[in-house]
N, C-alpha and C positions, 0 to 999 in steps of 0.2 A: 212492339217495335216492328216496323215492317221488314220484312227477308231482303225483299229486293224494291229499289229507287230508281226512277228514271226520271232525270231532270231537264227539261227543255235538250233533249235529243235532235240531235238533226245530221243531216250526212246528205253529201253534195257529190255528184257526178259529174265534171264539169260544170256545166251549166243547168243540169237536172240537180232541184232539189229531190230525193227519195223519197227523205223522210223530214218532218220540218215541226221544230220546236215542242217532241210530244212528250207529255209529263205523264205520269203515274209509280202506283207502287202497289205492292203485293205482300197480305201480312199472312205469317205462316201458317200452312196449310189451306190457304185458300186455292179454289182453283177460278183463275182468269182467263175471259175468253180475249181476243184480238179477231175482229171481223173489218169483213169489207171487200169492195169487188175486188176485180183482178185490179192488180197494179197499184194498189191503194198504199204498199210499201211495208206489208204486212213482216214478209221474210227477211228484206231489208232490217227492218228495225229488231229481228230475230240475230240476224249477226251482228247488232253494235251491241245487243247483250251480250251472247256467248262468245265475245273477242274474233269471229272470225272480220269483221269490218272493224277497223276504225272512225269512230263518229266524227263528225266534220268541226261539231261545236258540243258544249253541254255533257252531264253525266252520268255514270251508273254506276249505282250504289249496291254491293249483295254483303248483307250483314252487315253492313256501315262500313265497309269499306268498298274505296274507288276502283273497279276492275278497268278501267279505263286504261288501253295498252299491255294487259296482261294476254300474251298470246292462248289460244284457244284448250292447250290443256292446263294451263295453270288456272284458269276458269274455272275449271271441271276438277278440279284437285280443292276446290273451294269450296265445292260441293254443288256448282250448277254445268248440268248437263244437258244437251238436247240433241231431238232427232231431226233428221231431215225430212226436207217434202218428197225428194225424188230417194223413196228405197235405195240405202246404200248397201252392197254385198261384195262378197269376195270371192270370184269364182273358183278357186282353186283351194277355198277354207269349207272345213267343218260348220255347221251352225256353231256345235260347242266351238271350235278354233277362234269365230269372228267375237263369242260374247268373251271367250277370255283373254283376249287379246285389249277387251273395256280394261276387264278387270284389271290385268297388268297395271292400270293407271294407278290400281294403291297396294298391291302386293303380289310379291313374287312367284314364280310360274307352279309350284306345285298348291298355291292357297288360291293364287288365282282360278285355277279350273275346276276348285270347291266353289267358288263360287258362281262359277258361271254355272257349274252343276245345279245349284242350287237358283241361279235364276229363271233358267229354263223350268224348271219346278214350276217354281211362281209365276211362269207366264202361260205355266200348259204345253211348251215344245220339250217336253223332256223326249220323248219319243222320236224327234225330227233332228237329234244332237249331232248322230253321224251323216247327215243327209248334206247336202251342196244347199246353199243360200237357194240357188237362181232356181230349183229344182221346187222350190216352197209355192204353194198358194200366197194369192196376194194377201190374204188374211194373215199368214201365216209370216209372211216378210214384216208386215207392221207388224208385229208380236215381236221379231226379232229388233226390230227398231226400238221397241220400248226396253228389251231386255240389254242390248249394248246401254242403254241409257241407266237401267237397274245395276249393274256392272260395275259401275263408277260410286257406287254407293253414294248418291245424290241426295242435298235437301230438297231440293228442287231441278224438274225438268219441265225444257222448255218443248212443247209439242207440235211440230210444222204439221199441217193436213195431217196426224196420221190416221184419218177414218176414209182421207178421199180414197174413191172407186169403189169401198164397202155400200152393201146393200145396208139399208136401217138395222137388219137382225144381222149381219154379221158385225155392226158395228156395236153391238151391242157383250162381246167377248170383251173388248181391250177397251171400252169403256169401265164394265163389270172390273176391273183388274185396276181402273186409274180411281174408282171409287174408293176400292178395299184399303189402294197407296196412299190416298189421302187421309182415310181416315188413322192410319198407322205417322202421320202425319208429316207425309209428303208435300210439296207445294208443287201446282201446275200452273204454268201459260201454254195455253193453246192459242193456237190458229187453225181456226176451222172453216169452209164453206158450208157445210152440213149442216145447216140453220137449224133443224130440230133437235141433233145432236147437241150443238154447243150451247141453245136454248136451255136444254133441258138437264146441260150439268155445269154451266157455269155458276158461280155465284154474283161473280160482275163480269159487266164487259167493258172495250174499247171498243173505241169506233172507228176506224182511218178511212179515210178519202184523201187520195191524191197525196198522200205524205201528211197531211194535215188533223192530227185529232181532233174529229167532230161531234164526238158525243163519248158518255163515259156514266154508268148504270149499271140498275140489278136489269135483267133479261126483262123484265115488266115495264122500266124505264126508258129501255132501248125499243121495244117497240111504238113505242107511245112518242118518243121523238122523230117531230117534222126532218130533221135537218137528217137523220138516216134514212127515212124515207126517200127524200131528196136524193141522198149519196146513191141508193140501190134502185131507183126507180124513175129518179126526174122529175122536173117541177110538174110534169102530169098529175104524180100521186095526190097531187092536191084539188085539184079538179071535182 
């Protein structure tokens, strides 16, 4: 049975469709990638899952049940959690303050900062716990991005760019660590730009243009299809 359902989704801004009629699903422990140029409504259709948007039409299913108007922490009390694209931090928190302040979301303050003790473990910041967020390398603020989302003790997390600005080899830390999650069996959606990254650890992808799913494969499939060519490159690629 699949984790999570997404049913003819669409979400309307005015007169801007965002995201428009996109279907899929994700069965557990898979990791799924979400690609596509800028503006293709990638992050958009990241907040009608994680409750912070409201979808215009259509559903989402996580464990067979409809999170459809469950505001953003009762989402994540479900067990689905995700991170942002723009680093989010706390200036005036601890690393450990910001990941136990996740935790709080399922147990009270002296079990919580076991736990966030113990995620910073598991993500390699145990040394960085008294340090200031903003004071982190950018590797090191995505590590904490993933660890607020470890925090929540999640079946699944939803992953906004978190490799954008990393070199390949620094991307390859907080991939090594979404690997190990998975196979302890975690489930991911990503959104990635970093073609050889999300190539090379998806198992399927989407495809969005312009709010529109245009394609939907294993990474061998999505290359091999016209119509993402098209999305990423223009009726030239065909030439």
């Amino acid at each position: 049975m699949a984790i999570l359902e997404v049913d003819n989704v669409s979400k309307r801004f005015g007169g801007l469709k965002a995201v428009s009629d996109v279907s899929f699903s994700v069965e557990p422990a898979e990791i799924l990638g979400i690609i596509g140029p800028n503006g293709a409504g990638k992050t958009t259709l990241f907040g009608l899952i994680s409750g912070f948007l409201p979808p215009s039409a259509g559903d989402v299913r996580f464990k067979g049940q409809s999170i459809v108007g469950l505001p953003p922490h009762r989402v994540a009390q479900l067990g689905l959690s995700r991170s942002f694209q723009i680093v989010q931090v706390f200036a005036a928190m601890s690393v450990l303050d910001v990941v136990t302040t996740a935790a709080l979301l399922r147990h009270p303050m002296r079990e919580a900062i076991k736990r966030a003790t113990a995620v910073l473990e598991r993500v390699g910041l145990e040394s960085k716990a008294e340090e200031i967020p903003g004071s982190l390398s950018l590797q090191d603020k995505k590590l904490l991005e993933l660890a607020k989302c470890l925090a929540t003790e999640p079946q699944m997390i939803l992953l906004d760019e978190v490799m954008a600005g990393l070199t390949l080899g620094e991307a390859q830390v907080p991939l090594a660590i979404i690997r190990d999650l998975r196979s302890s069996g975690i489930t991911f959606v990503m959104v990635e730009h970093v073609m050889p990254v999300i190539m090379n650890t998806a198992d399927r992808l989407v495809v969005l243009n312009f709010g529109e799913q245009v394609a939907a494969g294993t990474p061998d499939e999505i290359v091999a299809n016209d119509r993402v060519r098209e999305a990423y490159f223009g009726d030239d690629s065909h030439a």
